[in-house]
C-alpha positions as CSV (number, residue, x, y, z in Angstrom):
1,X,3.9,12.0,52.6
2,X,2.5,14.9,50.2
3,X,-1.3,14.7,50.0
4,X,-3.3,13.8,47.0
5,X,-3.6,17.2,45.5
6,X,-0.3,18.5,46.4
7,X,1.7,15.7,44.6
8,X,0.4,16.0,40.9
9,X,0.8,18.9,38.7
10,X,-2.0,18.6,36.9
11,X,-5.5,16.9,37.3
12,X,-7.0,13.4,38.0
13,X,-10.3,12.2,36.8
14,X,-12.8,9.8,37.9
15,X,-11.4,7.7,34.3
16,X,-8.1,7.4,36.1
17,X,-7.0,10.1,33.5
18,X,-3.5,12.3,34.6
19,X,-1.9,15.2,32.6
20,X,1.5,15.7,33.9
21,X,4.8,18.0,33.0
22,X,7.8,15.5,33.0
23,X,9.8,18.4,34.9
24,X,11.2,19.0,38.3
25,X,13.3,20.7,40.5
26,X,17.4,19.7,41.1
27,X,16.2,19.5,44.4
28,X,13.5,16.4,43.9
29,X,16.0,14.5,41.9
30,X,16.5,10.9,43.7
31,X,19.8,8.9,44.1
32,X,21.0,6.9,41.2
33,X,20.9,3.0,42.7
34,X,21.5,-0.4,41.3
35,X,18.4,-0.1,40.0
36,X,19.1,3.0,37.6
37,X,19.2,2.6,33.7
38,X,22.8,2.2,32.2
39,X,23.4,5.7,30.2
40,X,26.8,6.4,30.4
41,X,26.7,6.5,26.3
42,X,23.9,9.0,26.2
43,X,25.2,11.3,29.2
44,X,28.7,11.5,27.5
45,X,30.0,15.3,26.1
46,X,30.4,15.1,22.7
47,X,34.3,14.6,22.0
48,X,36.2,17.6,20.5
49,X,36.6,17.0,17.0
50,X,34.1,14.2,17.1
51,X,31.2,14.2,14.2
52,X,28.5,13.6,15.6
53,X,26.4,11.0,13.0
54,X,23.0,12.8,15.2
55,X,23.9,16.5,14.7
56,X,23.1,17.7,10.8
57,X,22.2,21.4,9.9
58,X,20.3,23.0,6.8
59,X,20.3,26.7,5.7
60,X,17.3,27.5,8.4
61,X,17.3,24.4,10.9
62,X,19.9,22.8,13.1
63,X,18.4,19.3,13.7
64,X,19.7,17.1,16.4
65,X,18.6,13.9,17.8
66,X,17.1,13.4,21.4
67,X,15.8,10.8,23.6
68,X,12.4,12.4,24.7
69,X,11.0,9.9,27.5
70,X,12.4,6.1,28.4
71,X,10.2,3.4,29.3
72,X,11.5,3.2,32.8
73,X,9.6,5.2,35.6
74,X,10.1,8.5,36.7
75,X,10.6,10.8,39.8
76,X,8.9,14.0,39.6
77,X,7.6,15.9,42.8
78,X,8.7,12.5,44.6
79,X,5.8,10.5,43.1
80,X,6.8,7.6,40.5
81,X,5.4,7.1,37.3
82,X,5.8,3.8,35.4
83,X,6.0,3.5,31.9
84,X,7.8,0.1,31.4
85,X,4.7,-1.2,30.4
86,X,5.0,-2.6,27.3
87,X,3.5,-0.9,23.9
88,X,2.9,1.8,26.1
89,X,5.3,4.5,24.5
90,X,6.1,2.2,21.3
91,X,2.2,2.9,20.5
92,X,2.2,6.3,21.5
93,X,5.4,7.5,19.7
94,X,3.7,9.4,16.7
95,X,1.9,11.2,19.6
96,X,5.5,13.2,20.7
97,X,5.8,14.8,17.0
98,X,4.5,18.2,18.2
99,X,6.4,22.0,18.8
100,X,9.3,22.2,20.6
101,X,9.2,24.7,23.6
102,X,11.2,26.1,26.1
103,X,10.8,25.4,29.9
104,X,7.2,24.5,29.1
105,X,5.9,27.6,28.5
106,X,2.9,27.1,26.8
107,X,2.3,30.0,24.6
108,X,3.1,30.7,20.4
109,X,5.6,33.3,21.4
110,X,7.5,30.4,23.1
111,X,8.4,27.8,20.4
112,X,11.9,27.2,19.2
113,X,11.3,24.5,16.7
114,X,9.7,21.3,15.8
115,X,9.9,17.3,17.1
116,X,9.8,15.8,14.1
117,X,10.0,11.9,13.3
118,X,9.4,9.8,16.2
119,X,10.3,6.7,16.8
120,X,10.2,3.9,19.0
121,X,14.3,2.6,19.8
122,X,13.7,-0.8,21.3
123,X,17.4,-1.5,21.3
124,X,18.7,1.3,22.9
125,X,19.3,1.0,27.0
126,X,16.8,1.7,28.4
127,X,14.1,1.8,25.4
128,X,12.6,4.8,24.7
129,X,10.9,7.4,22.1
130,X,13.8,8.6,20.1
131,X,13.0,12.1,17.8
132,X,14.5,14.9,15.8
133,X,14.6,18.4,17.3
134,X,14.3,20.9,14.2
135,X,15.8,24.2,16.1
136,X,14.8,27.4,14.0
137,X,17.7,29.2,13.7
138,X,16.1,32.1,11.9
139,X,14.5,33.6,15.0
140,X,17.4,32.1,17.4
141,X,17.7,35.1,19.6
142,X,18.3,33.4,22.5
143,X,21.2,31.7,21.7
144,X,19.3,27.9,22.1
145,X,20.7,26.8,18.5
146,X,24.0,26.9,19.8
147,X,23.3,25.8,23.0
148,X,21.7,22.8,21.5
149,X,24.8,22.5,19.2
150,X,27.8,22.9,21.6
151,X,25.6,20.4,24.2
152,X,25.2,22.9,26.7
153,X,21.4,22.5,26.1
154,X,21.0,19.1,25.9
155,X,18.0,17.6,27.8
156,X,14.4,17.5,27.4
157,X,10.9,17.0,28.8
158,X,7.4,16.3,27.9
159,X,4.1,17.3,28.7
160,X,1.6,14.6,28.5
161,X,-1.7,12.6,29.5
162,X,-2.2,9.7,29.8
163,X,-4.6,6.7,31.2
164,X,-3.1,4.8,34.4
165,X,-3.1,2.3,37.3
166,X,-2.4,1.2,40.6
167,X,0.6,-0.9,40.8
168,X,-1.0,-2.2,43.9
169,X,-4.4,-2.4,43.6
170,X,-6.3,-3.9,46.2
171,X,-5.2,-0.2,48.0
172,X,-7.4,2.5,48.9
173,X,-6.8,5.7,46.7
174,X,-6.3,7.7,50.2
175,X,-3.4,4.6,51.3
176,X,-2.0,4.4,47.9
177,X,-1.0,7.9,47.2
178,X,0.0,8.1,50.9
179,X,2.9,5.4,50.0
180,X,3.5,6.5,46.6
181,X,7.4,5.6,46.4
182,X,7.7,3.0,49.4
183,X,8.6,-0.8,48.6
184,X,5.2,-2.5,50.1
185,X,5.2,-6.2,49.4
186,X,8.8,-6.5,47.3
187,X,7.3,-3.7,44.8
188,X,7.8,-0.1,45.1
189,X,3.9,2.0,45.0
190,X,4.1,3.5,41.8
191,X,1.8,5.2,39.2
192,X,1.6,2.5,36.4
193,X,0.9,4.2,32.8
194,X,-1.6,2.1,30.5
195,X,-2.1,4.4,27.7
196,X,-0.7,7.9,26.4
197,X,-3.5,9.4,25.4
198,X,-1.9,13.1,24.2
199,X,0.9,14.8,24.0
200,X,0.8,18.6,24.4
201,X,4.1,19.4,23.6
202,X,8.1,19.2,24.3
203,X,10.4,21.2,25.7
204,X,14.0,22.1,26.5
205,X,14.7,22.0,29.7
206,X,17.7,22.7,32.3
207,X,16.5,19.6,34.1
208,X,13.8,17.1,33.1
209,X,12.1,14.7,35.5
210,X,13.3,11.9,32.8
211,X,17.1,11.7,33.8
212,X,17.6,10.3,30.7
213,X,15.8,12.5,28.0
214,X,18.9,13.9,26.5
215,X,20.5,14.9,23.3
216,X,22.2,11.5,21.7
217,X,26.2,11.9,21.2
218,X,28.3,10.3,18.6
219,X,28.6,7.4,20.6
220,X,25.5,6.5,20.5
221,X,25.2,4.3,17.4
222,X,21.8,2.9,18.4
223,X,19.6,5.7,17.8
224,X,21.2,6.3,14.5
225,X,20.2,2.8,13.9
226,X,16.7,3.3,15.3
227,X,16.3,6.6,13.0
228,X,18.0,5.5,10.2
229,X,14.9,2.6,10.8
230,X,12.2,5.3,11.0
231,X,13.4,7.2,7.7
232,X,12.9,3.2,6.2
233,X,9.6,3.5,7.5
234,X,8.9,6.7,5.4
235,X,10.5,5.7,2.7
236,X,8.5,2.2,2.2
237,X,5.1,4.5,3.3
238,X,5.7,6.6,-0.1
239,X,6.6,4.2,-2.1
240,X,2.6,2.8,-0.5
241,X,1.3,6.0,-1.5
242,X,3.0,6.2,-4.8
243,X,1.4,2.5,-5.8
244,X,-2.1,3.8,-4.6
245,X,-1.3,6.8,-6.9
246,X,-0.5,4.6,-9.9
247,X,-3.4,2.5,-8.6
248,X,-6.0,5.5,-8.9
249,X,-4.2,6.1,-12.7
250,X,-4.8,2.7,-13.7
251,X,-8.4,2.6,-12.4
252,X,-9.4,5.5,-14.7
253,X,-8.3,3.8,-17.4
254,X,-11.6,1.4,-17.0
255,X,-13.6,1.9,-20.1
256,X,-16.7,2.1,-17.2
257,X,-18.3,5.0,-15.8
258,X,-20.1,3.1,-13.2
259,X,-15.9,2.6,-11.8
260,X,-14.8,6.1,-12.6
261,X,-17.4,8.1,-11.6
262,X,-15.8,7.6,-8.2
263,X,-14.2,9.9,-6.3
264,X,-11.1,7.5,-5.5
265,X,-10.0,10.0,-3.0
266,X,-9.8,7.8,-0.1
267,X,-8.5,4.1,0.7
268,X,-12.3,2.8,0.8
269,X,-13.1,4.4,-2.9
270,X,-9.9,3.1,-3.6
271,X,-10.8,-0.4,-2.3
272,X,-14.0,-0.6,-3.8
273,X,-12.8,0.6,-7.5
274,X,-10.3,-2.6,-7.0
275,X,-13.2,-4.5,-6.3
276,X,-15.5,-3.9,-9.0
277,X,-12.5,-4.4,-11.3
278,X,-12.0,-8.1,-9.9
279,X,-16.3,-8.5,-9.8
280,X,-15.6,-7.4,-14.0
281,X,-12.7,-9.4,-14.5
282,X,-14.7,-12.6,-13.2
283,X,-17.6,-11.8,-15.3
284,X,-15.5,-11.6,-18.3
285,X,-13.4,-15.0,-16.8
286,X,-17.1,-16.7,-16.5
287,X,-18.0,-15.5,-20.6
288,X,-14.8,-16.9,-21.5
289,X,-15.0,-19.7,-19.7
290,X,-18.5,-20.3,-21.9
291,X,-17.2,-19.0,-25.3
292,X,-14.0,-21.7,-24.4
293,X,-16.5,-24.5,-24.0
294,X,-18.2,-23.8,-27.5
295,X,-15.4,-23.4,-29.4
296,X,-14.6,-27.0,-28.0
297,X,-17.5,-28.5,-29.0
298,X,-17.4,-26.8,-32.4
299,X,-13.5,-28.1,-32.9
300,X,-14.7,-31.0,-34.8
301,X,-16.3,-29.7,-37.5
302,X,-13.5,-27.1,-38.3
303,X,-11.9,-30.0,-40.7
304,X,-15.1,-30.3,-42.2
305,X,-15.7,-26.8,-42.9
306,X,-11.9,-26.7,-44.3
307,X,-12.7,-29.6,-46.8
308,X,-16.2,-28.1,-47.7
309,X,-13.8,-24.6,-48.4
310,X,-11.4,-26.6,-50.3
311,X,-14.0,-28.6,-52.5
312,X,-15.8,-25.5,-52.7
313,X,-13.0,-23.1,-54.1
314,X,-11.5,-26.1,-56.6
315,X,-15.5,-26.6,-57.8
316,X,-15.1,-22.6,-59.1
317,X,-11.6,-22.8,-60.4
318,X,-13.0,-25.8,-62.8
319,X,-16.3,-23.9,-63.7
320,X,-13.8,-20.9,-64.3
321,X,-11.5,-23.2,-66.6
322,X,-15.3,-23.8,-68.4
323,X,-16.1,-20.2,-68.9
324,X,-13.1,-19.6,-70.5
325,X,-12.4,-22.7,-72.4
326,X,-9.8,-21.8,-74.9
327,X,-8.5,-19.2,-72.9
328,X,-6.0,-18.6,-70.3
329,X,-8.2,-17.5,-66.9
330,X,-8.0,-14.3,-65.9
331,X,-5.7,-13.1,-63.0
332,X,-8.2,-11.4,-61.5
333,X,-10.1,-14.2,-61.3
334,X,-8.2,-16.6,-60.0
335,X,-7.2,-13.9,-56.9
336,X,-11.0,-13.5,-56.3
337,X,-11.2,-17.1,-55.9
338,X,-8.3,-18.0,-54.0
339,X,-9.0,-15.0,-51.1
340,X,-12.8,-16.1,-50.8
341,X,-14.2,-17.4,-48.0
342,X,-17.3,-19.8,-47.9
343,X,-20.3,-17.8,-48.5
344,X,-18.3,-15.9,-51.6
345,X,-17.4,-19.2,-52.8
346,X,-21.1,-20.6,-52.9
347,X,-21.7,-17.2,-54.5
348,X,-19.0,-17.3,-57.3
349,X,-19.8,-21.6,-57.8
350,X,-23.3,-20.0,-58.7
351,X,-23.1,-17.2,-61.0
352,X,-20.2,-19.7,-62.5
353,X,-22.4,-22.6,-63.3
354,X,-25.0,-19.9,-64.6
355,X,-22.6,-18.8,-66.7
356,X,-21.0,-22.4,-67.7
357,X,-25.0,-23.4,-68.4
358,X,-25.8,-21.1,-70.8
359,X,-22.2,-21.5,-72.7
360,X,-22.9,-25.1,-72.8
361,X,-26.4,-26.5,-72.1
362,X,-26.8,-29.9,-70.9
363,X,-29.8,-31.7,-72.7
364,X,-31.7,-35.1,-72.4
365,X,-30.3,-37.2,-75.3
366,X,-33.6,-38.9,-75.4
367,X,-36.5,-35.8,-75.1
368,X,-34.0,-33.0,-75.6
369,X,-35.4,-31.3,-72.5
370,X,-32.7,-29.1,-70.5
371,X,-30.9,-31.1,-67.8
372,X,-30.5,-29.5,-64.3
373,X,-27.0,-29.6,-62.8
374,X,-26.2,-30.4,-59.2
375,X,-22.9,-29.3,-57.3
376,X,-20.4,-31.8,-56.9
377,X,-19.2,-30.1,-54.1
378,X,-21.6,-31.9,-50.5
379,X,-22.2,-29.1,-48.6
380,X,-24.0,-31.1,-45.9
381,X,-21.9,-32.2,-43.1
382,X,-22.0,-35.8,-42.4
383,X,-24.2,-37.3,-39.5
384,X,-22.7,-39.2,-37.0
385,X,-25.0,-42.0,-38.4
386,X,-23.9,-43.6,-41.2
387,X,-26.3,-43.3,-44.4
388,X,-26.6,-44.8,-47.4
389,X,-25.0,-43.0,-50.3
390,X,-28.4,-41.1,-52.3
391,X,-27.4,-41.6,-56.4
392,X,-28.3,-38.9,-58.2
393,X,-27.4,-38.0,-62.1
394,X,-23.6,-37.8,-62.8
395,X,-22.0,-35.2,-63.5
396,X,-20.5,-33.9,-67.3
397,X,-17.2,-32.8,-67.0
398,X,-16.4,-30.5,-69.7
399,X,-12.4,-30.4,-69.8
């Protein structure tokens, strides 16, 4: 059995932390058992003739769909690593959007293109992350765009970290990578992946340790599906970002500086704008709420006022029809009256009885002495006691 420092190519950490190249040689590839994921669809040739539903191109990019890792576990160097665990990849998906490389040569003379639009394809056998390869066909000197296109490049490989355990763990580290691949207790020793914690990039490969991390074929209907899922996804995100947009809009309408003054430029501006809108609206809810209860308690004496309006405008009209005894009223007049309210009508009763008291003065028939006038009109509401009626002089009514 390989020792501990021979069998990973890359570096463990005392946080059980590995970063490992999903890539092998043909040599290190085991048998295909009973146990072996069913991928006939995905390892088919495209057919002659065939479109393939996974294969589009634009003016600078051919773009072509891949499986980049399954959740099954993996034989690279002849160690296993798990990662059926479940959420592991579906969590980690938006990690694999990175650059596309060849043979996993890490440097910026190396890229070919871009993963782009990740996504998790739980119904797909086995499950696994599902992405777009964007292929640059501008600086395609190599001849990988056609390769890509005619499937004679068609798998795939990752390089990753991630955070992992035992599968037996009650082992000694020394015993456990010592019988990394042997069936001890009905389970095979294994590498179990908890978390992915980066991705560093993706490459095409000749061979990848991931048998399965091909390009999809026409057959397979699945990850169109999945995709087709993923572009959803987008689509109802934007539409999110377009109602926070209109959201922002709508919250600078506020006739309040205390609300606009913010920057809005994040979701917690955002957040708190909406909330001291709602802290306004209630305050202005709570006033109404108060204004609402006097107007109810006023209701009742909206009759009354009415009648006193009433009384009121009919007293002027008569001590109009006084002033110009003889004559027809004037138009003007009468308009002045009728579109009054109360305090004009006391006003116009006034200068109208002035007017009517000095065209015909009311004396004493006894003493001769001038004789005051009082309104006819009650311009006190009534008490909800009932008085007695006060007598007072009557009234001369000139018509």
């Amino acid at each position: 059995m390989k020792q501990f420092n021979e069998i990973v190519p890359g570096i463990f950490t005392s946080g059980n932390v590995m970063q490992v190249r999903q890539d092998f040689a043909l040599s290190d590839i085991p048998g295909t058992g009973s146990g072996s994921p069913n991928l006939e669809v995905n390892q088919a040739a495209d057919q002659e003739g065939q479109e393939n539903p996974n294969i589009r191109e634009t003016d600078e990019y051919l773009i072509r769909l891949f499986r980049v890792l399954s959740a099954i576990t993996i034989y690279g160097k002849g160690y296993p690593i798990d990662y059926s665990k479940k959420d592991v990849l579906s969590n980690a998906a938006h990690l694999f959007e990175r650059t596309l490389l060849k043979n996993h040569w890490r440097s910026i003379e190396e890229w070919v293109g871009l993963v782009k639009k990740p996504v998790f394809n739980s119904a797909s056998n086995p499950p696994g992350v599902d992405a777009e390869f964007w292929l640059d066909k501008v600086i395609d000197k190599e001849h990988i765009v056609r390769g890509v296109k005619t499937g004679a490049i068609n798998r795939c490989s990752a390089g990753l970290m991630f955070e992992w355990s035992k599968s037996h763990p009650d082992m000694k580290d020394r015993t456990f990578f010592d019988s990394l691949g042997e069936d001890i207790d009905g389970h095979e020793v294994r590498i179990v992946v908890e978390k992915i914690l980066e991705v560093f990039e993706v490459s095409l490969v000749f061979y990848g340790a991931d048998h399965t991390a091909i390009a999809h074929t026409a057959g397979d209907e699945k990850a169109n599906t999945a995709l087709s899922q993923q572009i959803e996804k987008e689509k109802n995100t934007q539409e999110v970002i377009t109602m926070k947009e209109k959201l922002i809009a709508l919250i600078r309408m506020v006739k309040d500086s205390s609300i606009t003054s913010r920057s809005l430029s994040t979701d917690v501006d955002v957040e708190s704008g909406v909330k001291a809108l709602v802290e306004a609206f209630n305050a202005l809810a709570d006033e109404k709420a108060t204004v609402d209860q006097e107007v109810a308690r006023l209701k009742p004496f909206e009759a009354f006022h009415s009648d006193q309006v009433a009384a009121l405008r009919q007293e002027c009209n008569r001590l109009l029809g006084v002033v110009n005894l003889g004559k027809e009223v004037p138009a003007i007049q009468k308009d002045m009256v009728d579109n009054a309210d109360f305090a004009a009508l006391e006003k116009y009763r006034k200068d109208f009885q002035d007017q009517a008291d000095e065209k015909f003065p009311m004396k004493c028939p006894k003493c001769n002495t001038k004789m005051e006038r009082r309104s006819s009109v009650e311009q006190k509401p009534p008490d909800p006691e009932p008085q007695r009626k006060q007598t007072g002089y009557g009234e001369i009514n000139y018509m």
